[in-house]
matplotlib code that plots the C-alpha trace (Angstrom):
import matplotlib.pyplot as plt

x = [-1.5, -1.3, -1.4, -0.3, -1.8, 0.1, -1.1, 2.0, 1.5, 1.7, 1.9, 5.3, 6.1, 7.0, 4.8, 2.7, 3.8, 1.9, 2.3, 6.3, 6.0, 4.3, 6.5, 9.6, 8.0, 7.2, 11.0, 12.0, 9.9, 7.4, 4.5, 3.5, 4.2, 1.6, -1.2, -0.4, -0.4, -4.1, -5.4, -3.5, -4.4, -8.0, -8.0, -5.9, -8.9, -11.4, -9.8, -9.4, -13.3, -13.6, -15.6, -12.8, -14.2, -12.0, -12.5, -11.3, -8.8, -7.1, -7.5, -5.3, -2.5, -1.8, -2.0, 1.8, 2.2, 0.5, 1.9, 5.4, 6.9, 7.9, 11.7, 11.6, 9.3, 11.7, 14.5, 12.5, 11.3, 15.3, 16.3, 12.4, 12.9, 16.6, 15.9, 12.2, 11.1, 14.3, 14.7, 11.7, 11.4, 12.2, 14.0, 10.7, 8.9, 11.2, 11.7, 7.6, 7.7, 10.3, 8.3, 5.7, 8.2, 10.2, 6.4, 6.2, 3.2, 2.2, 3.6, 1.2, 1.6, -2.5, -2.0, -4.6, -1.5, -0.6, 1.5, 4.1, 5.2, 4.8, 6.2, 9.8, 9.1, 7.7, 10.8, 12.6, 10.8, 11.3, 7.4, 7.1, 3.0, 1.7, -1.9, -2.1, -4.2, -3.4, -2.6, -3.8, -1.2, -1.7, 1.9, 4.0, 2.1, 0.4, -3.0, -3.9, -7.0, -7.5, -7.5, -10.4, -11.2, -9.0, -7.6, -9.1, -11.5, -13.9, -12.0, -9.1, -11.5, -12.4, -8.3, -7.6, -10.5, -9.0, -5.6, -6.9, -9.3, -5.9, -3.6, -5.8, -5.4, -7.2, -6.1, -6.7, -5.5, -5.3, -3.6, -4.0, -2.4, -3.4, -3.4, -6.6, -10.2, -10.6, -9.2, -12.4, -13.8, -10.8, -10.0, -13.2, -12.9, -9.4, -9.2, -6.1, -6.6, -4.0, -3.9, -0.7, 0.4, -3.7, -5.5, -7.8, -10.9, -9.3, -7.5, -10.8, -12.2, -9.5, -9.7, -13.1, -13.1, -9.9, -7.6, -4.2, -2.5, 1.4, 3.6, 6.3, 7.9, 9.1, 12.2, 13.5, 13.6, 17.1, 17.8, 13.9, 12.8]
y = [-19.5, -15.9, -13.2, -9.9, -8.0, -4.1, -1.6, 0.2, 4.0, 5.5, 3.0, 1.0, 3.5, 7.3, 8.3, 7.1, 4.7, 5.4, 8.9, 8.7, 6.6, 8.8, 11.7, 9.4, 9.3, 13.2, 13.0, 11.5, 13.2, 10.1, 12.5, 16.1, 17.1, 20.0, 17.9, 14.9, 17.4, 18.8, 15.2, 13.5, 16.2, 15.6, 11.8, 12.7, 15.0, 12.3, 9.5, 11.6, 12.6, 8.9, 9.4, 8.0, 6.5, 3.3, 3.1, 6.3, 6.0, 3.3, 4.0, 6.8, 5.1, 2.8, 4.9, 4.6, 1.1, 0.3, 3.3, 1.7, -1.2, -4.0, -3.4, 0.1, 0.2, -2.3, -0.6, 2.8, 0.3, -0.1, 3.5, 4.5, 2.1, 2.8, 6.9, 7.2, 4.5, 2.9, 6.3, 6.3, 2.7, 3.7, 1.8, 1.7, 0.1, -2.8, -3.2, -3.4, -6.0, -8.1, -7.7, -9.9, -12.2, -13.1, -13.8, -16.2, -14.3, -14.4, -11.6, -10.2, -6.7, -5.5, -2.7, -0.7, 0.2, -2.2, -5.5, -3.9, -1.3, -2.8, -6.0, -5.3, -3.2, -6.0, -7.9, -5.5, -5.6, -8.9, -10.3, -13.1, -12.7, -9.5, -8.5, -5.7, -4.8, -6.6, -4.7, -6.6, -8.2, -9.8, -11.2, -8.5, -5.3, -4.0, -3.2, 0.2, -2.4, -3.8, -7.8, -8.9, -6.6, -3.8, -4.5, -1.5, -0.7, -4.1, -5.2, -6.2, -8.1, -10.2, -10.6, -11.4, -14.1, -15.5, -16.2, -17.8, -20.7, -21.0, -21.8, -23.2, -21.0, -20.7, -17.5, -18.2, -14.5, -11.5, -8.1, -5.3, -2.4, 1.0, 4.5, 5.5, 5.6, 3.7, 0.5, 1.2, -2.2, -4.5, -2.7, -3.9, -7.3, -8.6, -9.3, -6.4, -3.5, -1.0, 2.7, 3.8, 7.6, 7.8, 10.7, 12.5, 10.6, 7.4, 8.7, 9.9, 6.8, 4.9, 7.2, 6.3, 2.3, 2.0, 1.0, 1.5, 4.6, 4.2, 6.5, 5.1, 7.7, 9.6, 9.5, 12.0, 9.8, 11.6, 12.4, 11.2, 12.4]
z = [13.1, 13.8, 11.6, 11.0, 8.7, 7.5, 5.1, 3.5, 2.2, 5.4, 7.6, 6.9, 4.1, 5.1, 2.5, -0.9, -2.8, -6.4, -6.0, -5.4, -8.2, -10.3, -8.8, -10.4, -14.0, -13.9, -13.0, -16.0, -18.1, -18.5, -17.6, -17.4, -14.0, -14.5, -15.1, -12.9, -10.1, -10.6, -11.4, -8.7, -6.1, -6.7, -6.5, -3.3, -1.5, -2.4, -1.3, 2.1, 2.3, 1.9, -2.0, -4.2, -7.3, -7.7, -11.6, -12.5, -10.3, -11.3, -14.9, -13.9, -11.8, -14.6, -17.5, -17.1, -17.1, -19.9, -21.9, -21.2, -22.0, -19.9, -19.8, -19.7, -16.4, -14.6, -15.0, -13.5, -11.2, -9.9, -9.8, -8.4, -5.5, -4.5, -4.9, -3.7, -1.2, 0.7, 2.3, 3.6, 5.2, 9.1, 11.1, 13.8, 10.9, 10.0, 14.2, 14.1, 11.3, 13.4, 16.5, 15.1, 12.9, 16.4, 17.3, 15.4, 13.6, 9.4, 8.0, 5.1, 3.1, 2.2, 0.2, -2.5, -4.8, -7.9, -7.3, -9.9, -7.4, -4.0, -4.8, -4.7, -1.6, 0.1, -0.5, 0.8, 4.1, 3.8, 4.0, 1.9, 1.2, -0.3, -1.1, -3.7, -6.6, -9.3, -12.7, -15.6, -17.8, -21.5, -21.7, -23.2, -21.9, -19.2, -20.4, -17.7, -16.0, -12.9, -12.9, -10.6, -7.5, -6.3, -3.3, -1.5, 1.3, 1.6, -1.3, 1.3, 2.7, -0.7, -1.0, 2.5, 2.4, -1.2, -0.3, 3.4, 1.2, -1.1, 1.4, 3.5, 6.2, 9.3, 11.4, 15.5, 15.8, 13.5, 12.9, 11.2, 11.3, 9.2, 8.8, 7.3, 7.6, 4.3, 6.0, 8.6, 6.9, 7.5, 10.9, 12.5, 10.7, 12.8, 16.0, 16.7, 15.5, 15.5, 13.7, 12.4, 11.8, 11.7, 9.8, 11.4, 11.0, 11.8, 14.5, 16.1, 15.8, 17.5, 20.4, 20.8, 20.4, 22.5, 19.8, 20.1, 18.1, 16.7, 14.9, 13.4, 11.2, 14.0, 12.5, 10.1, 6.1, 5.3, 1.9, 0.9, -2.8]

ax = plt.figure().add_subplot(projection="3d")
ax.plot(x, y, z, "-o")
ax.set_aspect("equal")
plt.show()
């Protein structure tokens, strides 16, 4: 069993998922565009300086969800993924997903962002297994909490090694490919690591180890939100 591991905001994705969400509910007047653009560009520079704190910042990414109800965020969920994220899915990243599926390689989506909005972009990929933070669910709401360990820096780890004991899994080769320094930790845990459409840091890094360096948004996402 090989396996191929892909982060997705800027890596198969053209862009953030959360915050394109998040741009969609400013959009339809779900949230103050104002203030969601001051909070959000400060979680942005920390999570780039590599100083994120994950509470807070998941407290606010799903704020929305759990000020929301159930059928009222699927059907922004629809419109959200049709509008904001298909243009934005290059045809370089699908061809690198079906590099690895002709392969005959485990195709697995680790992303930081919430199962609620990567999990119909994963379909759409078509990669059957996705890792994401889970957003914590009491049956008729979403309650704004994490559910266990976000899936985020060593925490991909933690959920890479979880779903391997489920399934019983044992890996003889392994993947991963990334864009940023924050994945440093899962990066140096595979066998092939790759840096995709790398920030700086990472990019520097890559240089120096000898890892190979992609971009795969070369192409223009037209019409993108």
């Amino acid at each position: 069993m090989r396996l191929a591991l892909f982060d997705l905001d800027h890596t198969l994705l053209d862009g953030d998922s959360d915050e394109l969400w998040h741009r969609f509910l400013c959009q339809q007047g779900a949230l103050d565009d104002q203030q969601y653009a001051v909070q959000r560009a400060r979680f942005s520079e920390d999570y780039r300086q590599g100083r994120l704190h994950v509470p807070d910042f998941y407290r606010f990414v799903l704020q929305p969800l759990a000020q929301n109800p159930l059928q009222r965020l699927l059907a922004w969920r629809l419109h959200y993924i049709e509008d904001y994220v298909l243009p934005r899915i290059t045809g370089m990243a699908r061809a690198l997903l079906e590099q690895h599926r002709i392969a005959g390689h485990t195709l697995v989506i680790i992303t930081a962002t919430n199962r609620f909005i990567t999990e119909p972009i994963a379909v759409e990929l078509g990669v059957a297994q996705l890792l994401a933070t889970e957003p914590e669910f009491d049956g008729e709401r979403f309650t704004g909490r994490v559910l266990g360990i976000p899936c985020f820096r060593e925490g991909k780890i933690t959920h890479l090694r979880a779903w391997l004991q489920q399934t019983n899994l044992l890996p003889q080769e392994t993947w991963f490919y990334s864009d940023s320094h924050n994945d440093l930790p899962l990066l140096e845990h595979v066998d092939y690591p790759v840096a995709v459409n790398a920030d700086e840091k990472l990019l520097q890094i890559a240089k120096q180890r000898g890892w190979p360096c992609l971009n795969i948004h070369l192409e223009t996402a037209a019409g993108a939100a």
